[in-house]
N, C-alpha and C positions, 0 to 999 in steps of 0.2 A: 504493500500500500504506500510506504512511505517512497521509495524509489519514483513509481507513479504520482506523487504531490510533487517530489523536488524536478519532476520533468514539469510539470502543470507551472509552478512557480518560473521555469526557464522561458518556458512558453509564453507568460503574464507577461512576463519581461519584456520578449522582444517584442510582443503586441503593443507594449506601451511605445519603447521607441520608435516604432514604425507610424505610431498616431502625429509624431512630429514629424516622421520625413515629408519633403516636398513632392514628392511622388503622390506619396495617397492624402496627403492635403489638397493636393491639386483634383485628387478624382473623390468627387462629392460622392460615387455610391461605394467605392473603395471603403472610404474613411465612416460612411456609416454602419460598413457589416463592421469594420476592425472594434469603433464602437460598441456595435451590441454582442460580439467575442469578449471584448474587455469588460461588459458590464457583467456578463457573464462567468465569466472567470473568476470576478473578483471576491466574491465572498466566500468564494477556496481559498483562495489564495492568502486573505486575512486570515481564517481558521487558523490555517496550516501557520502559518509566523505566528501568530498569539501562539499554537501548539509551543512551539519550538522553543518560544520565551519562557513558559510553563517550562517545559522540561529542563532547557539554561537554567533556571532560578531558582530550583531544585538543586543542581549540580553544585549552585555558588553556595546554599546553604548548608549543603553536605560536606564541600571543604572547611565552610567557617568553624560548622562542629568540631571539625578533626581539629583542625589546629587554634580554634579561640578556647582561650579558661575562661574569661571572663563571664559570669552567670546570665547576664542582665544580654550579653552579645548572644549567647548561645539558645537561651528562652525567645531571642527576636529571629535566631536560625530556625529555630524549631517550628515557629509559626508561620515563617514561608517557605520552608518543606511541607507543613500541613496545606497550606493554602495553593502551593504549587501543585500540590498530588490530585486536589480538586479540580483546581482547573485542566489541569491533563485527563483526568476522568470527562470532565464536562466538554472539554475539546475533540475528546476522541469522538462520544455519540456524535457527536457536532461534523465530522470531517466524515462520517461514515455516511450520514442522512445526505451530505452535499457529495459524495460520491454515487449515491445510485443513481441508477440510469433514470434521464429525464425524455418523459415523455415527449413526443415530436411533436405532439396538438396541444400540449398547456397554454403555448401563448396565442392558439387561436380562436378566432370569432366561434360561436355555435348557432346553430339551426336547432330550437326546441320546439319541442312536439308534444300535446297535451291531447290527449282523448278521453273524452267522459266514457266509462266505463259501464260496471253494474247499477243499477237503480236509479235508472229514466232524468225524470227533471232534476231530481237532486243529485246526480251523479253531475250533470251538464252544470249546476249553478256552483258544485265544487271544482270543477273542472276549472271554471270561471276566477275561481278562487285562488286556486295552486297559480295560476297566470299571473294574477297580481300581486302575490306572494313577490316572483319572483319579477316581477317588473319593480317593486320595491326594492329589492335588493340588487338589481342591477344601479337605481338612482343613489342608492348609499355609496356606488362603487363607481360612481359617473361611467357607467355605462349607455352606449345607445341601446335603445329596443324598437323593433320595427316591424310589426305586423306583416307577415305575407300571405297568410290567409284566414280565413276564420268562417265558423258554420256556427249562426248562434239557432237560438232554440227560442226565442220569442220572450221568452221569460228574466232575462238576464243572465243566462249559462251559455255555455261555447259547448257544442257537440266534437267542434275539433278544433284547435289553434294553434298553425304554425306559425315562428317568431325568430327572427335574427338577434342576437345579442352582440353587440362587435364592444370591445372592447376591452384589453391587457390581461391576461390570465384568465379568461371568462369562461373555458374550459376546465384549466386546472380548478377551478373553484366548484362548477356544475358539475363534472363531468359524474360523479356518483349520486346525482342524483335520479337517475333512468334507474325506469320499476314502475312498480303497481304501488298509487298510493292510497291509504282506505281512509275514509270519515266514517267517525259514527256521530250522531247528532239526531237531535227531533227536530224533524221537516217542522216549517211555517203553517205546510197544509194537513200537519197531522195533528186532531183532534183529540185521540187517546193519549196522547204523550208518549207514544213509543218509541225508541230509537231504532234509527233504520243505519245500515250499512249501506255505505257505496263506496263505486272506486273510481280513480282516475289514474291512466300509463301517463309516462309521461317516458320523453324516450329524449336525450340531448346528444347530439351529433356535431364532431367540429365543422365549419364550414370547411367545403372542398376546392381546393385552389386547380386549376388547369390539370398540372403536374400531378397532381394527386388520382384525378380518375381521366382516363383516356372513355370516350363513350364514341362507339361507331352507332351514326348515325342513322344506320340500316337499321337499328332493333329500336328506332323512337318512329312513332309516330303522333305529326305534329297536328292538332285540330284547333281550327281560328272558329271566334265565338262572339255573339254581343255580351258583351258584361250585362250583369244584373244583379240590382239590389242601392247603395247608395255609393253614387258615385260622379256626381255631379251629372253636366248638359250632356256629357259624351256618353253614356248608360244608356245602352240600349239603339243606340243611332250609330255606331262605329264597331265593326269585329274587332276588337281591341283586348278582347281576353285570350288565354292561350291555354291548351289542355297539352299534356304531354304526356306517351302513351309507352312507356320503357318493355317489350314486348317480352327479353328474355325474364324478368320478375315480376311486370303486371305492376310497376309500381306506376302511380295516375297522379301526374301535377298537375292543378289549374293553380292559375296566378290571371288576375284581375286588379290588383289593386292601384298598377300602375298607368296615366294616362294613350300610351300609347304601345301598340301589338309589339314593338320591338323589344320594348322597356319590359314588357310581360314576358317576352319570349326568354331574355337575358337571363332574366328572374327564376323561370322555372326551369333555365339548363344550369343553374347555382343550386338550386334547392334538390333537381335531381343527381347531383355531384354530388353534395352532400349527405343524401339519402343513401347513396351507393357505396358510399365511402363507410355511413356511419356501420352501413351492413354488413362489408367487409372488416370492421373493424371488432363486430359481435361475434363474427364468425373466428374470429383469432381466439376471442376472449370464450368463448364456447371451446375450442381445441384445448385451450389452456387450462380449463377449467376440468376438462375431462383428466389431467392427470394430477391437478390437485385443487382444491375450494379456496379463492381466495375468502379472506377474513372478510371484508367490504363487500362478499358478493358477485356476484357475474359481472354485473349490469344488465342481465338478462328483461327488456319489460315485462316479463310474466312475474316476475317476481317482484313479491308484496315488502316493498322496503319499508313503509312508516305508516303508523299508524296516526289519527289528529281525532282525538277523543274531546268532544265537546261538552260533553256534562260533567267528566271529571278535570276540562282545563289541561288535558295531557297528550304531550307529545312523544310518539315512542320508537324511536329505530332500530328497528328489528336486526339488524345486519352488527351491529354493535352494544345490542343491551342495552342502551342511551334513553333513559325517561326525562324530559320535561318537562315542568306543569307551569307553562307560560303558554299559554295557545294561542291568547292575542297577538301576543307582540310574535310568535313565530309566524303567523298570519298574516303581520305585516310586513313580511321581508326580513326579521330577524332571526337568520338562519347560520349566522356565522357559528356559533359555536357548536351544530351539529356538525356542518362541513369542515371546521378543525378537528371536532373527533372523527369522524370520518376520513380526514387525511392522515392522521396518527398512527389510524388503527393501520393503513392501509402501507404504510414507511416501515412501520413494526413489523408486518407482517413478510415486507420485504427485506429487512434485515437482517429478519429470523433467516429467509430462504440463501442471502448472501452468505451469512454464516454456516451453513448448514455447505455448503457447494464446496 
């Protein structure tokens, strides 16, 4: 390991002096990958030096003992030998967690997908619900959020809402939460006061860049359509919506939301990249999963990640054992400390496996 940091450190290095040469100052996109290499780099690279100090400062107070009498000098060696031993403890988790392998989609945009599930209008008005959830939490995180489609239900529920999130880690932050999520609650329109069950999937996929999914055109087929529904003077008077028909999966884009068939067309060949990509990417975590369970889960949508208990105010993650009985505010987009435990669990689990190798 430590071999592998003192090359990372060589490497920091020469990224930095290459930030000053007149070569990649001169080339604006040069000088911004070396940039995001070095921002990346860098908090290896401190770890490791604080390690290293930790360990030096160890060394220095191991000498002082040997050769200081003095009481008062050797009780001040003693205490950063102890303190040293700490922080080398706390540096090592620390250098281990920024060595595992980082995901290639954490810093990108995602396509979320939200499905009302079992239990009709109440499933659709939670559905409605988990959307604002997280349109909440994308605004704590100044994120964009951008509607690409949506099927509402007349009531205030979404039957289905797809949604762009763009913006800096929006992945690494979402990405466990795809699954099946349940409510129990007493419906508005239920008179006994029974609690009913429902569910909402809810499936997040990175957006897919070009490079990512190659798509022959032979197995799409493209259908132009009048938009309908609210969308200003051009609703209905301009083929301006765009269905898209991916033959070898059956997977069915339409995009309407944008004023013109091109803008739709664009739209629904990014959603189905993404769609493709996200499937490919289940398909890894299913393979992987067949030789051992991750801790966090598949990611599988069939599977019922949380539960959001409304008469007892309790939120419950199933994939981690994690109860909290704040329901409001997790309702409101306050979801961060389930997604830290959830990333926790999910580092541990892999450092168990790194260890174990």
């Amino acid at each position: 390991m430590f071999e592998h940091l003192d090359s990372v450190v060589k490497h920091y290095e020469e990224v930095m002096a290459g930030l000053s040469d007149p070569y990649v100052t001169g080339d604006p996109e040069k000088f911004r990958a070396m940039m995001k290499e070095q921002a990346s780099l860098q908090p290896l690279v401190e770890a490791y030096r604080a390690y290293c100090q930790a360990v030096q400062d160890q060394a220095d107070a191991k000498h002082l003992l040997e050769t200081e009498n003095d009481e008062d000098m050797r009780a001040m060696a003693k205490e950063e030998l102890s303190e040293g031993r700490a922080r080398e403890e706390e540096l090592t988790g620390k250098l281990k967690l920024l060595l595992l392998p980082k995901d290639p989609n954490d810093e990108k945009n995602i396509v979320l997908e939200i499905r009302a599930g079992v239990g009709g209008d109440e499933a659709a008005l939670f559905a409605a619900e988990l959307f604002r959830m997280y349109q909440h939490y994308a605004d704590m995180h100044h994120w964009k959020v951008e509607i690409d489609s949506l099927n509402e239900n007349g009531i205030g529920g979404f039957k289905e809402v797809v949604a762009t999130i763009s913006g800096q880690g929006a992945y690494s932050r979402l990405k466990y939460e795809s699954g099946v999520h349940r409510v129990q609650r007493v419906p508005e329109t239920e008179s006994g006061g029974r609690i009913h069950t429902s569910t909402a999937s809810v499936a997040v996929m990175p957006e897919a860049e070009d490079f990512d999914v190659q798509i022959d055109m032979n197995d799409v087929r493209i259908d132009v359509m009048r938009a309908s529904g609210n969308g200003g003077q051009c609703v209905n008077t301009t083929d301006s919506a765009v269905r898209l028909t991916h033959i070898p999966t059956g997977i069915v884009i339409y995009s309407q939301t944008e004023k013109s068939q091109l803008q739709n067309k664009d739209k629904a060949f990014r959603l189905l990249r993404s769609k493709l990509y996200g499937m490919e990417l289940q398909r890894r975590q299913a393979e992987e999963a067949a030789e051992r369970r991750s801790q966090i889960g598949t990611g599988d949508r069939s599977e019922k990640i949380r539960t959001y208990n409304f008469p007892q105010g309790r939120v419950t993650e199933h994939r981690i054992k994690l109860t909290l009985y704040k329901i409001d505010q997790v309702m409101n987009g306050d979801i961060e400390e389930i997604i830290d435990a959830l990333t926790a669990a999910d580092q541990a689990e892999k450092l168990s496996r790194m260890e174990k190798e």
